[in-house]
N, C-alpha and C positions, 0 to 999 in steps of 0.2 A: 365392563369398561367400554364405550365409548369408544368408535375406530379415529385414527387423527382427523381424517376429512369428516367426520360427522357434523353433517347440516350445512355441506357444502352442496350447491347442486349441481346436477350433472351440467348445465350450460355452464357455470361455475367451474368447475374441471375440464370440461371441453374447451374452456379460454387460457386456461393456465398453462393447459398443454399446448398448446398454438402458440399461445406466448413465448414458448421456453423453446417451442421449433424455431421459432422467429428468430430469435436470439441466437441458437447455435448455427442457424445459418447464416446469420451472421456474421460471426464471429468467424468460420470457411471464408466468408469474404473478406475478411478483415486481415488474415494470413495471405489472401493470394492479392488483393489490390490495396491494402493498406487505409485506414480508417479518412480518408482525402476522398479515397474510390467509392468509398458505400454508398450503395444506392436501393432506396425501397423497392423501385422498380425491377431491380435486378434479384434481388432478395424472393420479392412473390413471384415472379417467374421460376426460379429455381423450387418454390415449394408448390410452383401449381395453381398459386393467389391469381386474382387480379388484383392491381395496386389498388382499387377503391377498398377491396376487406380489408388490407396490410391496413392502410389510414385509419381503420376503424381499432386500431392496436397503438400501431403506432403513428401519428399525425404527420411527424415529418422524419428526415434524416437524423437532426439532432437529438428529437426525443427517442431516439433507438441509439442512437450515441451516446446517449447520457443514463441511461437503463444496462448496456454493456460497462459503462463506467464506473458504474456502482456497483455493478457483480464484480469487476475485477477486485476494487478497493477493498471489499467486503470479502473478498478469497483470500486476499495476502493479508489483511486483518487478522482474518480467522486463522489461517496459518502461525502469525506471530502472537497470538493471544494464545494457542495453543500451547508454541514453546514456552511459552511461560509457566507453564504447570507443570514441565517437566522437570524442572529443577528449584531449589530452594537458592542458594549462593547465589547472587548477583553478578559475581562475573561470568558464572558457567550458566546463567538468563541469558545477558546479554549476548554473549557466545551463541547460544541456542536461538535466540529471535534473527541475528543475521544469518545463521544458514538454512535458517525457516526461510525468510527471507529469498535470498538465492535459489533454493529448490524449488521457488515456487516462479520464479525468475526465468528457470532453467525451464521449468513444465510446459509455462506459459509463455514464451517471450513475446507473443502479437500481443495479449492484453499488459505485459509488461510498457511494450514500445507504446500504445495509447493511453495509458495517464503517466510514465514517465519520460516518454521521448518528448520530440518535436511535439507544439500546439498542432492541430487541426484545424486547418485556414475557415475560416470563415465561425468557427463552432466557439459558443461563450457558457462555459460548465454553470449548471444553474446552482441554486442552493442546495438543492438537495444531494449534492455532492459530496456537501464539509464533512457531513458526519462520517460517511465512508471513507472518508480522504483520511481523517483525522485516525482511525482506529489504528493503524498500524506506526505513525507516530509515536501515538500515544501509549502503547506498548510499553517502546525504551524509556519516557518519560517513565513509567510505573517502574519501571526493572531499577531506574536511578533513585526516585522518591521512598523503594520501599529499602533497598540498599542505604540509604541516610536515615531512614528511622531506625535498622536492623545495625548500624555503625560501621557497616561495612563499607560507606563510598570514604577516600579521604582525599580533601582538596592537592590536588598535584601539587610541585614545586614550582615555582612558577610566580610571575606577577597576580595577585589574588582580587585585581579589579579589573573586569574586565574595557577599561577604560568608555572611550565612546560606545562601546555596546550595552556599556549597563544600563542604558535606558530600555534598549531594546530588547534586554534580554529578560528584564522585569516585563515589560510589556507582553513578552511573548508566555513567561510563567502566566500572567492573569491568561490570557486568552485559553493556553490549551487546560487551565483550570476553568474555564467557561465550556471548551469544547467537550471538557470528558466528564461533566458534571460532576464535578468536586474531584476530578482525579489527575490534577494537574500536576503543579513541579512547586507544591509548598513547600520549603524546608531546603529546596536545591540553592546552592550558593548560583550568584549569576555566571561566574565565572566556570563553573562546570555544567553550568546550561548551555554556556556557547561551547564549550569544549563538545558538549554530546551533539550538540548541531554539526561541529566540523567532523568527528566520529560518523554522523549520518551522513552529512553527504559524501564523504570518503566512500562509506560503503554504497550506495548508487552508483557512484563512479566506479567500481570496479566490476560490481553487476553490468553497467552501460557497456563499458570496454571490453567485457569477456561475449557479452550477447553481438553485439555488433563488429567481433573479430575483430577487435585492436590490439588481441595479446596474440595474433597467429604470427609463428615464427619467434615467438618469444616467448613468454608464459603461458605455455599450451601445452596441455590443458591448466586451467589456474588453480589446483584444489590447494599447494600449499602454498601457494603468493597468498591467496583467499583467508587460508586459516592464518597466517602468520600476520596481514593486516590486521582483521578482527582483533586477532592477538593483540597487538601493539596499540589499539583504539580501543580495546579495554581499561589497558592502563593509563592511556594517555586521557578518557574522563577519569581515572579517579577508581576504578575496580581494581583494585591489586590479584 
């Protein structure tokens, strides 16, 4: 058998690894001056570069902001794609993708605060962001899609249209069945699409507030505010 790098070459490995230096020293700078502060120049200093090699990796600021952007999206992805195989029942998925979620929240909070906090003045994320952006979305999309095939989601009580957002929330089933390539929100009634939208950003918001010290002096530490929201934002889409 074949070793994984077979018919890679050594300048080919030598870049990959420079690359992936770049990057975590980066991401040092990213913890101490915040993703406003990064700078190449500061980056190839710290590894010994002159900026004209950094350029020859990476061309400017943004395309090293947007290569850590992607690793992030793509770590918390892979995190909640994981939980998802942990369990079969769809409420104890959903359960399981938010505290995937969180730990990975918890591990990481600089790459959390750069694609979920504040924009970064001046920087416009290119396309090659959606796809990364989209995977850990897409997730509780699957955990809800396969819960309505398996019988298990049932429409709350509740008004059952979701009035002026039924347009948007039709709109929003096509799209992320474009971003997940067939693996979108067929068969979700609208009204429990926007309910898992307010579920999602609920849980953001309590990741935000717990990383950024909004519960010190009050829910500190937050493990069962944490579990008892999810809790209640299970059943509130639709997972009994």
């Amino acid at each position: 058998m074949n070793p994984p790098n077979a018919g890679v070459t050594a300048r080919e490995r030598a870049r990959a690894e420079l690359t992936r230096e770049i990057k975590e020293e980066a991401s040092r700078q990213l913890a101490a001056v915040g993703a406003d502060g990064l700078s190449l120049r500061a980056v190839a200093r710290s590894l010994g570069m002159v900026s004209s090699a950094l350029y020859r990796y990476f061309p400017s600021r943004d395309d090293l902001l947007t290569a850590l952007i992607i690793d992030a999206y793509n770590a918390v992805g892979d995190a909640a794609e994981a939980a998802i195989a942990t369990h079969s029942c769809a409420r104890e998925r959903w359960v399981a993708v938010c505290r995937a979620v969180r730990a990975w929240a918890i591990a990481n909070p600089h790459e959390y605060a750069l694609i979920y906090g504040s924009p970064v003045p001046g920087y416009r994320a290119p396309e090659a962001t959606i796809g990364p952006a989209s995977r850990m979305p897409l997730a509780f999309v699957r955990v809800i899609r396969d819960g309505v095939a398996a019988g298990e989601l049932s429409v709350p009580p509740g008004p059952g249209d979701p009035g002026p957002l039924a347009a948007q929330a039709t709109a929003l089933a096509a799209a992320l069945a474009a971003a997940g390539a067939g693996a979108g929100a067929p068969g979700i009634p609208p009204c429990t699409l926007v309910r898992a939208v307010i579920a999602w950003t609920q849980l953001f918001g309590m990741i935000s507030f717990e990383l950024f010290g909004q519960f010190v002096g009050s829910f500190e530490p937050a493990d069962d505010l944490f579990e008892h929201t999810v809790a209640q934002m299970a059943t509130f889409v639709g997972l009994p």
